[in-house]
N, C-alpha and C positions, 0 to 999 in steps of 0.2 A: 708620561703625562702625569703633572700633580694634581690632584686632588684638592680640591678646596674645604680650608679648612672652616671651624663654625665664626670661627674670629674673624676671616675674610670676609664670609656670608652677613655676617651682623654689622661689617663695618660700609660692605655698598648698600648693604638696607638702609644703614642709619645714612647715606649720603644721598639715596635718591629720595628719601624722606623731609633732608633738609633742603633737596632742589624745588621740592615740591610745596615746601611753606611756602621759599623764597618767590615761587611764582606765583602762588596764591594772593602773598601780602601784595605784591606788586599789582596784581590786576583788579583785586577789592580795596587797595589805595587809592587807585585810580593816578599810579605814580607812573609818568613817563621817561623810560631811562634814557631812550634817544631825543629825546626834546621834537617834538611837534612842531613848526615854526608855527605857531597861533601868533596874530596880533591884537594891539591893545586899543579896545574900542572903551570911550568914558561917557559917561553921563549922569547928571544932577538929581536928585530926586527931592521931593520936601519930604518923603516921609518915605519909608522902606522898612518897616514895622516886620520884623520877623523874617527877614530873608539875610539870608548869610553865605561866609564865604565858604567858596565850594556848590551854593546852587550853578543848577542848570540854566543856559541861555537856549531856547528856543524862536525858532522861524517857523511857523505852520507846523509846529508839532514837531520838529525833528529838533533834536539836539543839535545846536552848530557854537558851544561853548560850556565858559562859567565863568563864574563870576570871581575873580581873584583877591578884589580888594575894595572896604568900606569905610570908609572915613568922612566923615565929619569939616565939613569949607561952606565957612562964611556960613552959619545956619543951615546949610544944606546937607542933604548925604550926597556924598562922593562914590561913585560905585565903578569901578574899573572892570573890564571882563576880556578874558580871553579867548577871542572866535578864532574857526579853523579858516589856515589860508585860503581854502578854495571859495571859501564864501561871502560875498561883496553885499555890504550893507549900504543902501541910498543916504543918501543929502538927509531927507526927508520922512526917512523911517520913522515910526512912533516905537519907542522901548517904555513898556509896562511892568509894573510887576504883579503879577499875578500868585493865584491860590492852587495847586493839583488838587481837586478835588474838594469837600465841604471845608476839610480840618488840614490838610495836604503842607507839604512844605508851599514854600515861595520860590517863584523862579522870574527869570525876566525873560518874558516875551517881546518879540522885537516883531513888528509890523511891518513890510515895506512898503515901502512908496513908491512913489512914480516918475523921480528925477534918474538922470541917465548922469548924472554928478555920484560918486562914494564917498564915504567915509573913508579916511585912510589912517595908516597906523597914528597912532598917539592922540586921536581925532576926538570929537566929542559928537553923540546925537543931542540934537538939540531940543527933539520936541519928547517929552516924558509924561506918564502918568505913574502916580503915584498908588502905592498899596492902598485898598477898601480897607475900613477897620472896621469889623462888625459890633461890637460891643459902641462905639459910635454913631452908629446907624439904629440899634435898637435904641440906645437914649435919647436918637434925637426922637424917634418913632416914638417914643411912651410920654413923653415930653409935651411934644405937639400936638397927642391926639387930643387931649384935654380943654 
């Protein structure tokens, strides 16, 4: 029977050490090695003040995406997101974008509706509201009381 030497010992320390970044970075990336089939849901906003790519898409509070991509059409923001397959968005959803909490990132909340019609991949929601802007809201408030 050999004996293990200290160079062996140091060299599967230092290997299960590099497995262990490796799956760290991977799950605090939020990087999918096997690809999810997520589809691509779109929708228009006039204004998305502070939300970016990589927020969360929620339905009643549970995470069922993100948002992949933001661009600028025709005056508008362009906002692409990635929902998971199992989960089927109405005709008639409302997608918001919303605050977590007072100071909170931005994410988009989707509302459903009550049509028995989906959205399907490469599809657009049609009915949106746009991000609050509080610094907006106070000037109109100090503005007007006068």
């Amino acid at each position: 029977m050999k004996k293990i030497t200290v160079e062996t010992g140091v060299g599967i320390f230092i290997l299960i050490g590099l497995l262990c970044l490796g799956y760290l970075s991977v799950k605090l990336g939020d990087v999918s090695l096997f690809g999810r089939k997520q589809y691509l849901v779109k929708a228009r906003f006039a204004n998305v003040s502070g939300l970016k790519e990589g927020a969360q898409v929620e339905i009643a509070g549970v995470i069922v995406g993100k948002v992949s991509k933001i661009d600028l059409d025709d005056y508008e923001a362009y906002v692409e997101m990635l929902i998971e397959p199992h989960v089927k968005i109405q005709e008639d959803a409302i997608a918001s974008i919303r605050t977590q909490g007072i100071i909170g990132d931005k994410y988009v909340k989707i509302k459903p509706g009550g049509e028995s019609e989906y959205v399907g991949a490469e599809e657009e929601i049609i009915e949106t509201e746009s991000t609050i802007e509080l610094e907006e809201l106070v000037t109109k408030y100090m503005f007007e009381k006068g």
